[in-house]
Structure formats: C-alpha cells, structure tokens
NUFIMI-908168 format. One record per residue: residue in one letter; x, y, z of N, C-alpha, C in turn. Coordinates in steps of 0.05 Angstrom, whole numbers, padded with zeros to 5 digits, always signed. Layout:
AXYZXYZXYZ/...
***
This chain:
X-00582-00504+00742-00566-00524+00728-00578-00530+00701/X-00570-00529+00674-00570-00538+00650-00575-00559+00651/X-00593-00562+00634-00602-00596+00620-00587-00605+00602/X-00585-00629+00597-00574-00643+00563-00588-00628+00544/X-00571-00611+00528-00582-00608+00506-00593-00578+00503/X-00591-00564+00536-00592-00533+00534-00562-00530+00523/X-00577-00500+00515-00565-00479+00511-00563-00451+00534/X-00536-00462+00540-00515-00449+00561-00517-00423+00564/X-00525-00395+00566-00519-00362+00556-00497-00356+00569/X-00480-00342+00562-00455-00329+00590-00472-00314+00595/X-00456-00309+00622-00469-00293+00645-00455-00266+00629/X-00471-00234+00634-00467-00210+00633-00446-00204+00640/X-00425-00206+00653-00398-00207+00673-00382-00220+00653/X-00384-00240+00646-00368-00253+00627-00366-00242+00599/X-00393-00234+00584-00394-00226+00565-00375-00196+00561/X-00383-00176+00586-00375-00151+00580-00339-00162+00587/X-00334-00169+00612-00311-00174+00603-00294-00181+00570/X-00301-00197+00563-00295-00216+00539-00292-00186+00510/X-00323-00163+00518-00311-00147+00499-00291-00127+00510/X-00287-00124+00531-00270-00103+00542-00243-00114+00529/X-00241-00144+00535-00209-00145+00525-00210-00151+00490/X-00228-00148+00472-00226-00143+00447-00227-00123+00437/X-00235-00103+00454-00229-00066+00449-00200-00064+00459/X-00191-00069+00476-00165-00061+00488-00153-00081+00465/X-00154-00106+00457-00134-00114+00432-00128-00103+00411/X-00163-00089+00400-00159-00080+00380-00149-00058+00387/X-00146-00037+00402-00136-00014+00399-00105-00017+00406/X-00103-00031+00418-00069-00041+00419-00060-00049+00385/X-00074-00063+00371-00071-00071+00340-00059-00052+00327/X-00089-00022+00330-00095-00009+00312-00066+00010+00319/X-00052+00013+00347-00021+00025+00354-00005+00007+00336/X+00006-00010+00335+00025-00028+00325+00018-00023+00293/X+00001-00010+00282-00011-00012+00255-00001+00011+00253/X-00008+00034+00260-00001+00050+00249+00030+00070+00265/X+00040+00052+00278+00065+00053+00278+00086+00042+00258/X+00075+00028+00247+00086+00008+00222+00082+00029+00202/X+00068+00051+00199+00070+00069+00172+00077+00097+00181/X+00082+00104+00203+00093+00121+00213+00115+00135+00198/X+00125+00156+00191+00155+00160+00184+00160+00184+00193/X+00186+00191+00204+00204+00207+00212+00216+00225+00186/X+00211+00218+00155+00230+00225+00145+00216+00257+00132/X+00230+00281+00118+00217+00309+00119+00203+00311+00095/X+00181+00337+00105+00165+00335+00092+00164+00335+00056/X+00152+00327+00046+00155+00337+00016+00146+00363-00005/X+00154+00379-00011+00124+00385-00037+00108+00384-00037/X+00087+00396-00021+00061+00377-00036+00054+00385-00055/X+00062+00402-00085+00047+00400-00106+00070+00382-00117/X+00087+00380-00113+00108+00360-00133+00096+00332-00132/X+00108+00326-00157+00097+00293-00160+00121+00271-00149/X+00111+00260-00134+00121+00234-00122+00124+00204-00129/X+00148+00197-00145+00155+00172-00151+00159+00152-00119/X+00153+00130-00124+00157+00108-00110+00173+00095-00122/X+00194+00077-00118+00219+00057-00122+00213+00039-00109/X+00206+00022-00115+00196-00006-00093+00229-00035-00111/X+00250-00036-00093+00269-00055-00096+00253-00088-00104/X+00254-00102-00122+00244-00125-00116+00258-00147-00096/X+00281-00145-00092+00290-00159-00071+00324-00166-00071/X+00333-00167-00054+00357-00175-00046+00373-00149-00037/X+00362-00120-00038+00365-00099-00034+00372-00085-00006/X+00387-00083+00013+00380-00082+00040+00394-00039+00040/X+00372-00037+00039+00366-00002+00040+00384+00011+00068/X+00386+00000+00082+00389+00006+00113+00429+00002+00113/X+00428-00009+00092+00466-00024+00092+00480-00002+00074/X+00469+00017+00061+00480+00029+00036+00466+00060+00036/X+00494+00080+00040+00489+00106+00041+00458+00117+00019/X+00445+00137+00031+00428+00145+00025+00429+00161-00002/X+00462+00173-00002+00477+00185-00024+00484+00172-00053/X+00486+00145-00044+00488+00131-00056+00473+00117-00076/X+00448+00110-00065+00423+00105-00071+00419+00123-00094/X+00410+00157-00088+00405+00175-00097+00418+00178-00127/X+00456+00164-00126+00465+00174-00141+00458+00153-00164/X+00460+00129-00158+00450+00101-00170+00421+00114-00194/X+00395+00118-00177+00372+00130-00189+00379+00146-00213/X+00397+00174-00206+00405+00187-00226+00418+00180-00248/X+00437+00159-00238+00448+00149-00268+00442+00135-00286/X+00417+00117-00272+00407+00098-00290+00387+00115-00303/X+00364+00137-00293+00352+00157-00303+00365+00184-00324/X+00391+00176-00321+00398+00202-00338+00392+00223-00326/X+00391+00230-00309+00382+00259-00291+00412+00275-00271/X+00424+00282-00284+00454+00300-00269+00441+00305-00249/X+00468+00320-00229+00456+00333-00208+00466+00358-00216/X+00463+00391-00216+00466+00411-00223+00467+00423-00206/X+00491+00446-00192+00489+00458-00167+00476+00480-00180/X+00461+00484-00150+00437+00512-00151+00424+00506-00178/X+00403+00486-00174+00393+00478-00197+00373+00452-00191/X+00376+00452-00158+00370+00429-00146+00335+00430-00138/X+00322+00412-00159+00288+00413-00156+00287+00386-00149/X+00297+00369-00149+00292+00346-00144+00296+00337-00105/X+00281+00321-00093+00294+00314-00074+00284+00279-00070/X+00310+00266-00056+00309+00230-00051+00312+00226-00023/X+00286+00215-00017+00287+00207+00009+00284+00169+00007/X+00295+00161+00025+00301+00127+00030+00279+00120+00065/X+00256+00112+00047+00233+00096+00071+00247+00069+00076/X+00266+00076+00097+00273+00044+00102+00255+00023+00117/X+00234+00034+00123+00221+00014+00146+00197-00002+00129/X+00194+00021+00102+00178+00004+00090+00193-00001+00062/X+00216-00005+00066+00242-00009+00044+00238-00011+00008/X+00223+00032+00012+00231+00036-00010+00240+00070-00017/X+00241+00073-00034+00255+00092-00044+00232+00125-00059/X+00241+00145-00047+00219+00163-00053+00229+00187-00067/X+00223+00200-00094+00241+00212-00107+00218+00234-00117/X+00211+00259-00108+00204+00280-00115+00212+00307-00125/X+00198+00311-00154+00205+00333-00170+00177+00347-00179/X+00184+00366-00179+00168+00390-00203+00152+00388-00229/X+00177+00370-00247+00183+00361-00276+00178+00346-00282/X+00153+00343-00305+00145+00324-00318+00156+00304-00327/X+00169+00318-00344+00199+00304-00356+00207+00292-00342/X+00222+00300-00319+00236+00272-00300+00224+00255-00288/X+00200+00249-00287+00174+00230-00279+00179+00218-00294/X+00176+00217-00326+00178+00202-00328+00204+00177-00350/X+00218+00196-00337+00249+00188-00335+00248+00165-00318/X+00245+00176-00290+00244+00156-00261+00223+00130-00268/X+00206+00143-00273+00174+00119-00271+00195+00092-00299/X+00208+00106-00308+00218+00076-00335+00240+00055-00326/X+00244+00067-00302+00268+00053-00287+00250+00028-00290/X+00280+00002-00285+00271-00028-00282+00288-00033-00267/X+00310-00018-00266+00336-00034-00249+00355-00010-00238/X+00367-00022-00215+00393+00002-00217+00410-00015-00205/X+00441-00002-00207+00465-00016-00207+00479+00000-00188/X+00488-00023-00163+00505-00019-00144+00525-00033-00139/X+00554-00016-00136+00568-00031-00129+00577-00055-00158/X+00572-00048-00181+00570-00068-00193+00555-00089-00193/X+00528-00090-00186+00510-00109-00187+00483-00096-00179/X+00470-00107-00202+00443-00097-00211+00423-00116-00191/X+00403-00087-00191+00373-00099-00179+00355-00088-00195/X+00335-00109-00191+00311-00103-00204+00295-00085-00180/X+00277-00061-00197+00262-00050-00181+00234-00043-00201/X+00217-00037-00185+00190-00018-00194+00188+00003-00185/X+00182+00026-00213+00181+00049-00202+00147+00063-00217/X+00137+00076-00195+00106+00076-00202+00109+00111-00189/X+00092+00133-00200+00077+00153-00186+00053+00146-00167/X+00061+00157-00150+00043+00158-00122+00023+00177-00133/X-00004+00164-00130-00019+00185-00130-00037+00209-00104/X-00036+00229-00122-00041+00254-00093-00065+00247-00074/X-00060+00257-00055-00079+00251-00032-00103+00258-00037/X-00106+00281-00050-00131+00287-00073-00146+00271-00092/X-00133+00249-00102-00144+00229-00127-00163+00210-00102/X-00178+00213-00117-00190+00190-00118-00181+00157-00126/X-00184+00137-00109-00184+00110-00122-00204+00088-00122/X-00209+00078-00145-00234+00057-00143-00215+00028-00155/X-00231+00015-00147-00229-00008-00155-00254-00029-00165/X-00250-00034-00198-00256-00053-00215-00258-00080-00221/X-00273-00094-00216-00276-00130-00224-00295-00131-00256/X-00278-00151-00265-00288-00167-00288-00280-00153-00315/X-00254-00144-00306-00234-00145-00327-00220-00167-00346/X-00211-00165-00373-00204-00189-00379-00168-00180-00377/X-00159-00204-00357-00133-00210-00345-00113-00202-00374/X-00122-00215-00387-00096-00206-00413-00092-00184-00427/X-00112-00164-00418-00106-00133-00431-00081-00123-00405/X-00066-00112-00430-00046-00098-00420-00052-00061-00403/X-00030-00055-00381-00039-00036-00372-00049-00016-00394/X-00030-00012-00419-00043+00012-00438-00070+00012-00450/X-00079-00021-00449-00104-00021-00469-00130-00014-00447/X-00123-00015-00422-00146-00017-00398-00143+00022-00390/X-00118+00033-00391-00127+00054-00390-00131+00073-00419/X-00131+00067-00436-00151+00079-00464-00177+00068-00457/X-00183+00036-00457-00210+00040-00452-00224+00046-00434/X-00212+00061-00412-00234+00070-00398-00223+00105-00389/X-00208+00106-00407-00210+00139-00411-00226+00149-00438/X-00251+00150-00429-00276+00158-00450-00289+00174-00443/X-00311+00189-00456-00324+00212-00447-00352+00202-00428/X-00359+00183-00428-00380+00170-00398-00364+00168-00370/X-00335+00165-00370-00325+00165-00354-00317+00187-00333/X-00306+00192-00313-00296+00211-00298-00260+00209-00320/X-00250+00242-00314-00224+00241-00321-00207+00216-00297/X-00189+00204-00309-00167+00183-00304-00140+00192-00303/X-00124+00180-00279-00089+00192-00286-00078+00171-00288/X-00080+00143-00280-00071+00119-00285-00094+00100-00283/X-00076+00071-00287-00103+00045-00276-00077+00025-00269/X-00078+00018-00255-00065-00003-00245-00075-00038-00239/X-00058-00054-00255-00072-00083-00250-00069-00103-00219/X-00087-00114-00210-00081-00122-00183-00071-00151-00191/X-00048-00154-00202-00030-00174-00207-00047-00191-00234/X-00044-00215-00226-00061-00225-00262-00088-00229-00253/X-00104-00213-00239-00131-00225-00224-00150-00207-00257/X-00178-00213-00244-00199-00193-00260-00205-00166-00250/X-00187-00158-00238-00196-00133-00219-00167-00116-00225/X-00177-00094-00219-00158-00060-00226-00169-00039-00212/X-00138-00023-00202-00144-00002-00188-00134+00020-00213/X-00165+00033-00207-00169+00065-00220-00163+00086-00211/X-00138+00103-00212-00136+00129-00204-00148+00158-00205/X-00166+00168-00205-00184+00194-00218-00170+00217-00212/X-00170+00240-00226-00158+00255-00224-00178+00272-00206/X-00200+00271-00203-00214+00282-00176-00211+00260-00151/X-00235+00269-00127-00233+00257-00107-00260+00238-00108/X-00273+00242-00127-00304+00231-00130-00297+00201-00143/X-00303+00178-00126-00302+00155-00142-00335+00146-00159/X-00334+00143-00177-00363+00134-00191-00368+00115-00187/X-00395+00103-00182-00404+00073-00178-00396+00054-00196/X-00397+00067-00225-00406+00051-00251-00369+00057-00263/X-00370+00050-00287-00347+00051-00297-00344+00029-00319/X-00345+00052-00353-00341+00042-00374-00322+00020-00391/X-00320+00004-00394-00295-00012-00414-00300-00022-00433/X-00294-00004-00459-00306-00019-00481-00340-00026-00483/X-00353-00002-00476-00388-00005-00477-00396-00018-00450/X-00382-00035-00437-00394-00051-00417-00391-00035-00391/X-00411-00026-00374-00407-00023-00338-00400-00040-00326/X-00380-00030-00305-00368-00048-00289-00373-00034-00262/X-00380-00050-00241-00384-00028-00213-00353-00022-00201/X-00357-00003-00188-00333+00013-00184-00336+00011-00154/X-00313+00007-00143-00323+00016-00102-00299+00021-00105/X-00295+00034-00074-00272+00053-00071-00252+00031-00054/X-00234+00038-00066-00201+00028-00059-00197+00029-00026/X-00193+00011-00008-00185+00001+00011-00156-00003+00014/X-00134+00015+00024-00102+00013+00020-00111-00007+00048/X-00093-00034+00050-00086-00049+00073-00060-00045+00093/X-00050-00044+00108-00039-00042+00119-00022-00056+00112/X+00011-00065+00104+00022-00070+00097+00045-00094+00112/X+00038-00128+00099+00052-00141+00123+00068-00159+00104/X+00093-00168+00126+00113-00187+00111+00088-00215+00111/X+00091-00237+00091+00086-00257+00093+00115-00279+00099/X+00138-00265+00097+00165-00278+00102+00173-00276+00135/X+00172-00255+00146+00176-00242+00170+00159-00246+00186/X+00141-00240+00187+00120-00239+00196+00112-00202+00211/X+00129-00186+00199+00125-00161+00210+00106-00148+00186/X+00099-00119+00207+00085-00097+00193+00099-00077+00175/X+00094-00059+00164+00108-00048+00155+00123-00045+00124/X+00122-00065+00119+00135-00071+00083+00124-00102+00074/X+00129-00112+00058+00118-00135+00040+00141-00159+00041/X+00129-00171+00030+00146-00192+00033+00183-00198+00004/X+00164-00183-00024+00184-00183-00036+00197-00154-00041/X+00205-00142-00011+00229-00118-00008+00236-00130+00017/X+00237-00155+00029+00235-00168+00051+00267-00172+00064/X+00286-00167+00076+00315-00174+00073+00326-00196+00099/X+00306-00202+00114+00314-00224+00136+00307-00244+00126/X+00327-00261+00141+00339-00282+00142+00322-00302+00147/X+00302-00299+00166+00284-00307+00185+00251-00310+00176/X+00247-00338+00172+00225-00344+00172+00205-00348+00192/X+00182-00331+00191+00163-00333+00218+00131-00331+00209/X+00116-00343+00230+00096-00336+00215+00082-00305+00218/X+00064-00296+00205+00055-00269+00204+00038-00258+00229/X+00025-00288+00238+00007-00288+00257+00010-00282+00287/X+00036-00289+00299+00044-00294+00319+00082-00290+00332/X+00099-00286+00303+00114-00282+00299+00136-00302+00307/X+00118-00321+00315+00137-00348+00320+00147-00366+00304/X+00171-00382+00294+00183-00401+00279+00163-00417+00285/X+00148-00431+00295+00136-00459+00301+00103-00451+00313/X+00096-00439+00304+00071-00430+00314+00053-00446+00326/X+00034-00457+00347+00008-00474+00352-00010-00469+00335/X-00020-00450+00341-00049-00424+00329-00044-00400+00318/X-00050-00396+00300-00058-00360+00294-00070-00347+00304/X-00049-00325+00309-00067-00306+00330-00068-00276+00310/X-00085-00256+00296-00076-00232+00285-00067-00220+00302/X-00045-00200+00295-00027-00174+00309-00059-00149+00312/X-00073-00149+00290-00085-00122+00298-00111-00133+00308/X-00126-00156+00310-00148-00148+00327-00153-00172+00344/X-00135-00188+00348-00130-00213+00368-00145-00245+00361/X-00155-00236+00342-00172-00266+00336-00152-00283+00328/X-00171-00299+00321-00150-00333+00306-00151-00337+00272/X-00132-00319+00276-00134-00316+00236-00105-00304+00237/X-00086-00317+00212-00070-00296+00207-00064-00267+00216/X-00050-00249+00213-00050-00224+00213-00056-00222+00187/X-00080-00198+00185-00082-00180+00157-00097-00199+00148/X-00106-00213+00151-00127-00240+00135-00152-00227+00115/X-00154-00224+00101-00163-00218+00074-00194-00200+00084/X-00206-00219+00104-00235-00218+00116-00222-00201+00155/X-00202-00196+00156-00201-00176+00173-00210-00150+00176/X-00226-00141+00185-00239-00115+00182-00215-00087+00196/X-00202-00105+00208-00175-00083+00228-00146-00083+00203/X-00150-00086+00184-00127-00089+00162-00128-00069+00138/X-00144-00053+00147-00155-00036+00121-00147-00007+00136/X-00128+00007+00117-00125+00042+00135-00152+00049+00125/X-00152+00077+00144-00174+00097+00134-00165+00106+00116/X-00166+00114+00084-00166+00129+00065-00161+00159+00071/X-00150+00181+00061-00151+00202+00062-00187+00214+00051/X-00187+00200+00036-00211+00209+00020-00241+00201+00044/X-00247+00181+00059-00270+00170+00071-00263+00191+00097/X-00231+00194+00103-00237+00216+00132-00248+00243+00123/X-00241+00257+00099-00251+00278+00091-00285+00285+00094/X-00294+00251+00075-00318+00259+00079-00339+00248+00117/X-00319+00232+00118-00325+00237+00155-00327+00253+00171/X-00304+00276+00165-00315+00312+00181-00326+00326+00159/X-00337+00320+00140-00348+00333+00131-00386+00325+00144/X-00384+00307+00145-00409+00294+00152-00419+00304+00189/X-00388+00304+00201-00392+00310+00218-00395+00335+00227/X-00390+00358+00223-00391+00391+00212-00427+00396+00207/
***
C-alpha cells in the first residue's frame, strides 16, 4: 500500500496494455490517413507537367460534369480542344476537391498556372492554379524571410550561384517562412538571400484536414458542407478532443502531432536506400 505522497508506478500489465492500444490507434490513424489521399483516378505522364486547380470555394466538383469543368479551364486559358491533336489530359480529384490538368507544353503551363477564375454556368469562381512539383524535386523549407517580398523578388534572390538550381519558391501564407522547390532531389542545409544564410530543412507535406468538417482529405477553403464539426472527433458539440490519427487529446493534425506528417517521396527513397 502507498504512502501520502508516494509515487504510484503502474503495474507492467497495465503499462504494456496502455501501449498496445496506442499502436493499434495509431495504425488505425495512419489507415484513415492515407485513405484520405488515396485516388482511383488514371495514371498520368510522368514526364508531363502537372497543374493543380485548387477552387477557392463555393465550388462543389462532385455536382458538375467532369466535361464541363475541362471545358470551363480551356476557355478561360485560351487552349481549344483539337481532334487528334489531343496532348493535354483533365482529371477532377473530387475527394480532395481539386482539379488536375496535365500537358507536355510549356506554353500551356503557363497559360493554366495564370488562371484566377473560371466561369460556370454564368457565374464565376475564384481559383488557384500552381505546378505540382515532380516527385523528383526536392523541397526545403526557409524561416526568416521578410513577409513583404513578393513571390518574384524571393525567387531571384535566391536563384544565385551559392545556391542549388531552383524551379519555384512558394510563400507559406504572410508568415517568415517559404517553401523551396529544387530542381534536384538534394535539399541543402544552408540557403542564400540577398548575402544572408538561412537554414534550410526539408519540407514535411501534412496530411490534409477540413478545419470546417472536420474530415480528412481536402482543406477547409475547397470545403462544400453545410455542416459544422469539430476536426477532432467529428462531433457538433464535442466534450474533449480526441485526434483521428493517433488517439490523443489534441485536435486532429495538431501542429505538434507527429502522426500528421506523410512520408515524403524523397525520405522513403533514401530509407531503402539506407536499407540496401
């Protein structure tokens, strides 16, 4: 029997239990996770370059022919369709409700990539349209950027000769931090801007969750229900947060979740490579 003021240990029985059911949560998580990025839809190109269309909202992809979509893209891009002439192909990711448009042609990249909007039905949506970069690139990510340089001035300054070659840079909304695209697979530690190093670590893609919904799978502003829930538990009226991928009491996807981060194409590579 414990005194006032011990300290209690669980018993061995209790403990191993306790991790048995946080392996079995998490790997139940880590199913529901990557069922959420899963897709059915065919394969692409892989040397063609791949636009993304991300709708900003009010858009419901799943309500409106796929033909349709396709034809929308084209017109606002200026891009005909030409029989037996056909390099382009549009596929519609409805589950993560956006739009995927691969070509050959430089030129039509970046036709697509200038889109802001497209018009259906007589009524316009705003969208973002960005190149996906190849499973090959490398991505790092940058802190202690200054927030008011625009995307063009951040990638001139750090496309310099101390640097690794660059294919984009992307800003992580108005923060001090940017994601670097390399045109190899090698991310550099260091990383030039304007004379100054900045450390570089490699890009962590998260798994992708509504903060409106409370589902996996897409974001909150391509979001089209009705239904407010929380992310954690998927309940209107929640007690506690519970996460979907590794059972604790935190949000789902909570910033400091270690089960919210995919594997990279790039870290499994060098994982069998390590392992070989």
């Amino acid at each position: 029997m414990a005194t006032p003021g011990q300290k209690v240990e669980p018993s061995p029985a209790k403990t191993g239990r306790r991790r048995r059911l946080r392996t079995q949560h998490t790997k139940l998580g880590h199913n529901i996770a990557e069922r959420s990025i899963a897709s059915c839809l065919p394969r692409l190109t892989a040397n063609d370059y791949k636009i993304i269309i991300r709708p900003k909202c009010g858009l419901a992809l799943t309500k409106i022919p796929n033909t349709r979509l396709s034809e929308a893209v084209r017109m606002v891009a200026l891009i005909p369709w030409i029989k037996g002439q056909e390099k382009e192909v549009f596929n519609v990711n409805d589950k993560q409700g956006t739009l995927i448009f691969s070509t050959p042609d430089i030129d039509t990249v970046w036709k697509v990539t200038r889109i802001k909007s497209i018009k259906i039905e007589g009524k316009s949506y705003d969208v973002m349209a960005y190149l996906a970069p190849h499973e090959d690139s490398g991505r790092g990510v940058v802190r202690g950027i200054n927030p008011r340089l625009s995307v063009e001035e951040l990638t001139e300054a750090f496309d310099n000769s101390r640097n690794p070659p660059i294919l984009r840079v992307r800003k992580l909304g108005n923060s001090s931090s940017a994601v670097i695209i390399f045109k190899n697979e090698t991310v550099p530690r260091w990383m030039y801007c304007y004379g100054v190093p900045l450390k570089c670590v490699l890009y962590k893609k998260r798994y992708e969750v509504c903060y409106r919904c409370g589902q996996l799978g897409h974001r909150s502003d391509v979001c089209i229900s009705d239904h407010v829930r929380c992310r954690g538990c998927g309940m209107t009226a929640p007690p506690e947060p519970k996460c979907k991928l590794c059972g604790k009491g935190h949000l789902t996807a909570y910033r400091k979740c270690k089960e919210a981060f995919r594997t990279s194409y790039t870290i499994k590579k060098r994982q069998l490579e390590a392992w070989r």
